[in-house]
C-alpha positions as CSV (number, residue, x, y, z in Angstrom):
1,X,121.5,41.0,22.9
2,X,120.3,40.5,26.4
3,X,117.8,43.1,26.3
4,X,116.6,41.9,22.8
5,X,116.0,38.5,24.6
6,X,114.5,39.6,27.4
7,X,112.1,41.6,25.4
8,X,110.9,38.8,23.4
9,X,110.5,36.3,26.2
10,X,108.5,38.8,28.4
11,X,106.0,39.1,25.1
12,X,106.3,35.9,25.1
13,X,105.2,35.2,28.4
14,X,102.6,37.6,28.6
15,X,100.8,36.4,25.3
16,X,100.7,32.8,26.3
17,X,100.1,33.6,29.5
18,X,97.0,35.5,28.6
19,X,95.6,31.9,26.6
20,X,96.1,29.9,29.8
21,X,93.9,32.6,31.6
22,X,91.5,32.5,28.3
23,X,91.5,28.6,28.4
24,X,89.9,28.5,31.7
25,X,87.6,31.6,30.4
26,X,85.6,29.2,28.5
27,X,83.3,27.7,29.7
28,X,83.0,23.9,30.0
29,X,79.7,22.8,28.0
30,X,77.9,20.4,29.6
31,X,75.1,18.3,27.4
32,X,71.9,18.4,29.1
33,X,68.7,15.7,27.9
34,X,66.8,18.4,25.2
35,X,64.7,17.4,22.3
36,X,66.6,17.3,19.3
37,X,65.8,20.6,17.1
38,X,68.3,21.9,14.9
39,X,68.6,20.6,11.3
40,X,72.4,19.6,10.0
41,X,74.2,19.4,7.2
42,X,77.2,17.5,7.2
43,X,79.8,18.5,4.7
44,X,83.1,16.4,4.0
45,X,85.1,16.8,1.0
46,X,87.3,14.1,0.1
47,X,89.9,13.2,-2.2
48,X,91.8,9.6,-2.4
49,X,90.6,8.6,0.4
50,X,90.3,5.0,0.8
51,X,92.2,4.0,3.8
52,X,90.0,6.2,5.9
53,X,86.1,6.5,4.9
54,X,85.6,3.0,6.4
55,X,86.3,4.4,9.6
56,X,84.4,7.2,9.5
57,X,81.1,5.9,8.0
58,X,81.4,3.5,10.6
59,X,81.1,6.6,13.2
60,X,78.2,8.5,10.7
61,X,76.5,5.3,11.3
62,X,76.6,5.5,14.9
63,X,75.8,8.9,15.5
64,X,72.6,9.3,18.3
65,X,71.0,12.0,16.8
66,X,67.4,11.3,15.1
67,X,68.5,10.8,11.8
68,X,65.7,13.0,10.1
69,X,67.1,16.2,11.2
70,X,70.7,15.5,9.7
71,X,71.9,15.0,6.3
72,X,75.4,14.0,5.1
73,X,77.3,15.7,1.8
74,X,80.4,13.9,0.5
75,X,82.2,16.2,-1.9
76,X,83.9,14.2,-4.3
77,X,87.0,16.4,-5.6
78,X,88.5,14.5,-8.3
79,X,89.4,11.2,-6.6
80,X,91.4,8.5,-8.3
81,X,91.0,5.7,-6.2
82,X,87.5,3.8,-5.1
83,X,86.4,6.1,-2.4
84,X,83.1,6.7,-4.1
85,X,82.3,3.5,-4.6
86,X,83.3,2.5,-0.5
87,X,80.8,5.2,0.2
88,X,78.0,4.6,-2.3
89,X,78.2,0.2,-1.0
90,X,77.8,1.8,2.3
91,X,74.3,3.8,1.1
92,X,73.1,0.7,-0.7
93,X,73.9,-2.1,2.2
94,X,72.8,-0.1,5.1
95,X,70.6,-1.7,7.5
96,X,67.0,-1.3,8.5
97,X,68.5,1.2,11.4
98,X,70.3,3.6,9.1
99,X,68.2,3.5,6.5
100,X,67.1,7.0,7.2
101,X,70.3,8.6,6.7
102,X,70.4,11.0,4.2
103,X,73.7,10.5,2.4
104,X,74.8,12.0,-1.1
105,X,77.6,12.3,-3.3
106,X,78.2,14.9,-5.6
107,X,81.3,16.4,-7.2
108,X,83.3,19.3,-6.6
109,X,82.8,22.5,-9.0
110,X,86.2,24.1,-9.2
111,X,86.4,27.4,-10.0
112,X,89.2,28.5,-7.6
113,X,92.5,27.7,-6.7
114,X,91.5,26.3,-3.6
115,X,90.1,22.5,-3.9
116,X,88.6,22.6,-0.7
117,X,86.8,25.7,-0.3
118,X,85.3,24.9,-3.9
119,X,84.1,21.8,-2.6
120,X,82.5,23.2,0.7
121,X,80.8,26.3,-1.7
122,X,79.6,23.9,-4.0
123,X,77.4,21.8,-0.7
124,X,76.6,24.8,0.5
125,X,75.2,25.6,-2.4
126,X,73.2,22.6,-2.4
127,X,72.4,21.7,1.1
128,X,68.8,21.2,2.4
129,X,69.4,22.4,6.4
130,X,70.8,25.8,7.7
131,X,73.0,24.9,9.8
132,X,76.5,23.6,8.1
133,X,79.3,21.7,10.0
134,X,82.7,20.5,7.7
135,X,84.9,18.1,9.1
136,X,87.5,15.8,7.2
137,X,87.5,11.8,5.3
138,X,90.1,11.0,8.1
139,X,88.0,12.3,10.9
140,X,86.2,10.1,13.6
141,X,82.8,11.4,14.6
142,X,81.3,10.8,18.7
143,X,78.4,9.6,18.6
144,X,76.8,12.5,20.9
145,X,78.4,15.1,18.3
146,X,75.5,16.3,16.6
147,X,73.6,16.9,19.8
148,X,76.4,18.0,21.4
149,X,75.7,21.0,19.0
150,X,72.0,21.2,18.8
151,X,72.3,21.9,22.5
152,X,74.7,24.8,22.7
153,X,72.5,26.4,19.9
154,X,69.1,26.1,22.0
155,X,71.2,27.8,24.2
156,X,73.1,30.2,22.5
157,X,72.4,33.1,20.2
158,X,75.0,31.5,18.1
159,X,75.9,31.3,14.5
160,X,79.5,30.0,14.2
161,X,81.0,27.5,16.3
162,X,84.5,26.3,16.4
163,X,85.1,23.1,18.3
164,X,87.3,20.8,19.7
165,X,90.0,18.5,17.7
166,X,92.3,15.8,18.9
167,X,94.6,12.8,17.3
168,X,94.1,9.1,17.9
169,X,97.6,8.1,18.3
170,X,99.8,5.1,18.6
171,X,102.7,4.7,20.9
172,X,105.3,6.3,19.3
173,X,107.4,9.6,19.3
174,X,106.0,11.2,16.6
175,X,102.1,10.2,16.9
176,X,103.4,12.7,20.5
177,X,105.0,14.7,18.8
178,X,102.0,15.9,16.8
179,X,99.6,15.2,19.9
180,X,101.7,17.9,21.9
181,X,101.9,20.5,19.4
182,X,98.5,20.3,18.3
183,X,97.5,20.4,21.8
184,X,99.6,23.7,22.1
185,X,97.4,24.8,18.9
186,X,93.9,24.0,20.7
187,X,94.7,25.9,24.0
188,X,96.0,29.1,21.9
189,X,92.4,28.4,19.9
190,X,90.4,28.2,23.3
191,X,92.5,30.8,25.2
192,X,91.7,33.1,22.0
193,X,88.3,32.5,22.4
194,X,88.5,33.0,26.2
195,X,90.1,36.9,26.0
196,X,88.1,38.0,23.2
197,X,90.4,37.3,20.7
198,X,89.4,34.7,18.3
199,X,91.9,33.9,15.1
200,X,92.2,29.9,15.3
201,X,89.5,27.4,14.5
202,X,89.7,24.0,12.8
203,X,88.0,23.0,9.9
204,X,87.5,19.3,11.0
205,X,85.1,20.6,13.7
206,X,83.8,23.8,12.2
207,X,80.2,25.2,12.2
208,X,78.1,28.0,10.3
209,X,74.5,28.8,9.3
210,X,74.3,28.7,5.9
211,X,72.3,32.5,6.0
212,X,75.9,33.4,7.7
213,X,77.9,31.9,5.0
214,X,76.3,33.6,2.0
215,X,75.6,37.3,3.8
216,X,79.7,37.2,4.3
217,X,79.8,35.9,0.7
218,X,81.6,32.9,1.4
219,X,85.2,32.2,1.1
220,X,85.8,35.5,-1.8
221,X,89.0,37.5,-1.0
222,X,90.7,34.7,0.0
223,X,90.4,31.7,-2.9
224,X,93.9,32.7,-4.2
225,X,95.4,30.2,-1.2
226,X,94.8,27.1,-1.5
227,X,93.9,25.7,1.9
228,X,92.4,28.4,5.2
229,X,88.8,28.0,4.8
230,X,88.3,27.7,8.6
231,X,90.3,30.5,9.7
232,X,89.3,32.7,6.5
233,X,85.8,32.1,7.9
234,X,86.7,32.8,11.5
235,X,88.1,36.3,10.5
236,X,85.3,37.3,8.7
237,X,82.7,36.3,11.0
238,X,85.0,37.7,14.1
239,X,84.9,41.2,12.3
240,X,81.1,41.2,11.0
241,X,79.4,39.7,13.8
242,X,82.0,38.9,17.1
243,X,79.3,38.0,19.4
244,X,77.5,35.6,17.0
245,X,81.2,33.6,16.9
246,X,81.3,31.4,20.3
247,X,83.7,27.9,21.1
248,X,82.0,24.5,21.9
249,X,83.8,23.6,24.6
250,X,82.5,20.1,25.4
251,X,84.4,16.6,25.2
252,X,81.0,14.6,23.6
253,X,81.8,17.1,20.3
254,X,85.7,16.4,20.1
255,X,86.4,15.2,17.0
256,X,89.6,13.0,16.0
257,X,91.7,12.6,13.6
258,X,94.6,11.0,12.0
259,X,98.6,12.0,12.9
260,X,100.5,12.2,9.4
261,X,102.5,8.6,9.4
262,X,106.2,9.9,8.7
263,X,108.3,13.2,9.4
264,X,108.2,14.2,5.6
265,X,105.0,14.2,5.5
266,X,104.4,16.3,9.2
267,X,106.3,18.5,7.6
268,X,104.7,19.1,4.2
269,X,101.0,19.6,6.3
270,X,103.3,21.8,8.7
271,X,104.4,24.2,5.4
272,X,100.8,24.4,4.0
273,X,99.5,25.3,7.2
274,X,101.9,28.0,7.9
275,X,102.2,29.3,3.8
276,X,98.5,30.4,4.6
277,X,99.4,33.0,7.6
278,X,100.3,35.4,5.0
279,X,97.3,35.4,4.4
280,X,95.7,35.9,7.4
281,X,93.6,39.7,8.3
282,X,93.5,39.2,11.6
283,X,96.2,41.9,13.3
284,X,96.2,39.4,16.6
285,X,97.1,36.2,14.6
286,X,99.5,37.4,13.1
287,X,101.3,39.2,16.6
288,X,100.9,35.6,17.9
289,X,102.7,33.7,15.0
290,X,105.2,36.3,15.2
291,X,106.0,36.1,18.7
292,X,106.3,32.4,19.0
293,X,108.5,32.2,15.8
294,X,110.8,35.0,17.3
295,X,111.1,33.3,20.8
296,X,111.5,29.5,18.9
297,X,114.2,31.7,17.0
298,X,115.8,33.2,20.0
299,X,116.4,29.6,21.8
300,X,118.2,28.2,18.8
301,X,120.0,31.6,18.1
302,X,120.7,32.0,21.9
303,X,122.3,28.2,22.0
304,X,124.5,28.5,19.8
305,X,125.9,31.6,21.1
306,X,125.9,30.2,24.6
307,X,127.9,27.0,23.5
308,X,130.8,29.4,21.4
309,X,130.9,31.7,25.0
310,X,129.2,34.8,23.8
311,X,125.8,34.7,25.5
312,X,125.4,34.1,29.3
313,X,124.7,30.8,30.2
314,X,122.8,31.4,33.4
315,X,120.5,33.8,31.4
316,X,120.0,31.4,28.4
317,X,118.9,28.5,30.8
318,X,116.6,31.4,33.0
319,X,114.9,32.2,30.0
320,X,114.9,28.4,28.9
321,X,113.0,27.9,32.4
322,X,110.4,30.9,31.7
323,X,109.5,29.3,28.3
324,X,109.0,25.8,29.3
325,X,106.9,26.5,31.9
326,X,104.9,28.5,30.3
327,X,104.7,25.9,27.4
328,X,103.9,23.3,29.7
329,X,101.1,24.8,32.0
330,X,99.0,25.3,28.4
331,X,99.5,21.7,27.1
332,X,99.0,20.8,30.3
333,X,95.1,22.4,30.6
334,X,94.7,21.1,26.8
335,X,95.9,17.3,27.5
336,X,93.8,17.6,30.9
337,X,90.7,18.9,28.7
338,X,91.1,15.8,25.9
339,X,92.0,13.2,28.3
340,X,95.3,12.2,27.0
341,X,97.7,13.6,29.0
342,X,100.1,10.2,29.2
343,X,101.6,12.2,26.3
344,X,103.2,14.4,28.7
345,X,105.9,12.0,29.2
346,X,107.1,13.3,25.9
347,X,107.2,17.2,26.6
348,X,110.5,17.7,27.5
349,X,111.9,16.1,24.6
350,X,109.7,17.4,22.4
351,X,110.4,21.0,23.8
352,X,114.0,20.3,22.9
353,X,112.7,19.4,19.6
354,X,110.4,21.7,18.9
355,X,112.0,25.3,18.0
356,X,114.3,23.7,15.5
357,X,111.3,21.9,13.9
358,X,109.3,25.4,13.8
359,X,111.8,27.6,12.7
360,X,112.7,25.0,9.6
361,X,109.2,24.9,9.1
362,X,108.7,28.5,8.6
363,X,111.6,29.0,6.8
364,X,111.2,26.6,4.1
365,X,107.4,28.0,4.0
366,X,108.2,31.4,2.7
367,X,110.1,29.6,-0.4
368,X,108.5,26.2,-1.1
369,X,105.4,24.9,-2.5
370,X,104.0,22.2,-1.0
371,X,101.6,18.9,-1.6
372,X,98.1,18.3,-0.6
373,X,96.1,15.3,-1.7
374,X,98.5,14.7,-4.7
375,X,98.3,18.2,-6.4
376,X,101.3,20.7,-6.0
377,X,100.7,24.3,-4.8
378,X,102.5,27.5,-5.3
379,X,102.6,29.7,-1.9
């Protein structure tokens, strides 16, 4: 058992170890003065949501970039509340100053088992610019975003571009909770990125040329799961055209969004997330997932055979030691990175936390379905 664990923590090590390197691999984008160039389309499905397009057109509103070269595509999918008609009040009582903003709304074409990717297909489909960025109804949008992108493309032979995501959070455990895992989540994204090894992105800050989109034929081969149309379109464009796949790395293009408001539903969005790795192509993903699941299995396993006397204490707490330092020098770069890192003072109980919260999490993923946006899915 001790060589088992021993094993598994050294993998351990060395794979997280190789993302902290990674993270500091990639470079930090700076946003220089340039004339605005590149032509947008910005596509956001939604579905019931009310609460949270407010907040967001308030930010579309305020975005710096000249409002001729960008266009904005709200994908209705089926909504049963009044989010169209928040967003259609906003078109028609715009100001003189945002009058220019080309905003539609059109409705999603389902044809798959996946809402989502539908209603990204179906802008696509019908989008005016090349350039395509998705990113979420609960999202809020910096007002430098656009150029933030427009820049690293002058730049950059470029034709996907993953990009920074963070939570706006209130002062409580589990608004930290989330912070610090998903902070974990962007390092491993950015370290990926950093050694080579792209296999995370997120769709809230996710961009494509439209060319790119339709030569890999979109999201076919993988409409049978229901959410994954970032990473689905990070594999493909990884294997067809690697060098052509880069990370903004820039804090003026961080885009936030909203921590779920109770543990029930954390954990729902945690089993649809991980029901999709399945899924997943990508060899290097799915050694990562693997690892951390077996060392967040190890600690628990390796606790309680410590407490009934079987397993050395002074090895358990050793290998305790190696993990959460390990842990904590790569949510360390990420908080650094996004500014936030006051939500450090919740690491250590949030490491204690944390590998009974993942393990569950997996486990009930390989038997449960799960809800998204008030529709039940089948893994």
């Amino acid at each position: 058992m001790v060589l088992i664990s021993v094993i598994i923590t050294v993998l351990y090590l060395l794979l997280i170890g190789s993302f902290t390197i990674g993270f500091d691999k990639v470079t930090l984008f700076k946003l220089e003065d340039l004339p605005a160039k590149t032509k947008f389309s910005v596509v956001i499905p939604f579905r019931n949501e009310t609460d949270n397009l407010p907040a967001l057109l308030k930010t579309i509103r305020s975005l710096e970039y000249p409002k001729e070269l960008f266009e904005v595509i709200f994908v209705d999918d089926a909504s049963e509340d009044n989010s169209i008609e928040i967003i259609k009040n906003f078109i028609n009582e715009r100001s003189f100053d945002d009058a220019q903003i080309n905003i539609r709304v059109i409705s999603n074409e389902r044809k798959t088992n996946s809402p989502k990717k539908d209603a990204i297909t179906t802008a696509i489909i019908q989008a005016k610019n090349e350039w395509i960025i998705t990113t979420d109804a609960d999202c809020l949008l910096p007002k430098y975003w656009l150029d933030s992108f427009d820049a690293y493309i002058q730049k950059n032979n470029v034709q996907c571009i993953a990009s920074p995501v963070t939570y706006v959070i209130k002062n409580s455990f589990l608004d930290r909770f989330q912070l610090l895992d998903l902070f974990s989540l962007q390092g491993v994204t950015m370290g990926g990125f950093g050694i080579n090894r792209p296999f995370l992105c997120n769709g809230a800050n996710f961009a494509y040329t439209k060319t790119l989109f339709n030569e890999l034929n979109g999201f076919d081969g993988n409409t049978h799961t229901a959410s994954g149309d970032d990473i689905f379109m990070l594999e493909k464009v990884a294997k067809k055209h690697p060098k052509q796949l880069h990370y903004l790395k820039c804090e003026l293009a961080t885009v936030f969004t909203k921590t779920q408001p109770t543990w029930n539903a954390l954990l729902s969005q945690r089993v649809r997330w991980a029901a999709k790795t399945s899924a997943y192509n990508n060899w290097f993903g799915k050694l990562t997932g693997l690892v951390v699941l077996l060392m967040n299995a190890l600690i628990i396993a390796l606790l309680t055979l410590t407490v009934v006397g079987i397993f050395n204490l002074k090895v358990f707490i050793y290998l305790v030691i190696i993990k959460f330092n390990i842990d904590f020098f790569l949510i360390y770069k990420s908080a650094m990175f996004f500014n936030q890192k006051g939500v450090l003072k919740s690491f250590i109980v949030s490491f204690i936390y944390y590998p009974f919260f993942s393990v569950y999490v997996a486990f009930i993923s390989m038997f449960s379905s799960y809800k998204w946006k008030g529709r039940t899915f089948k893994k």
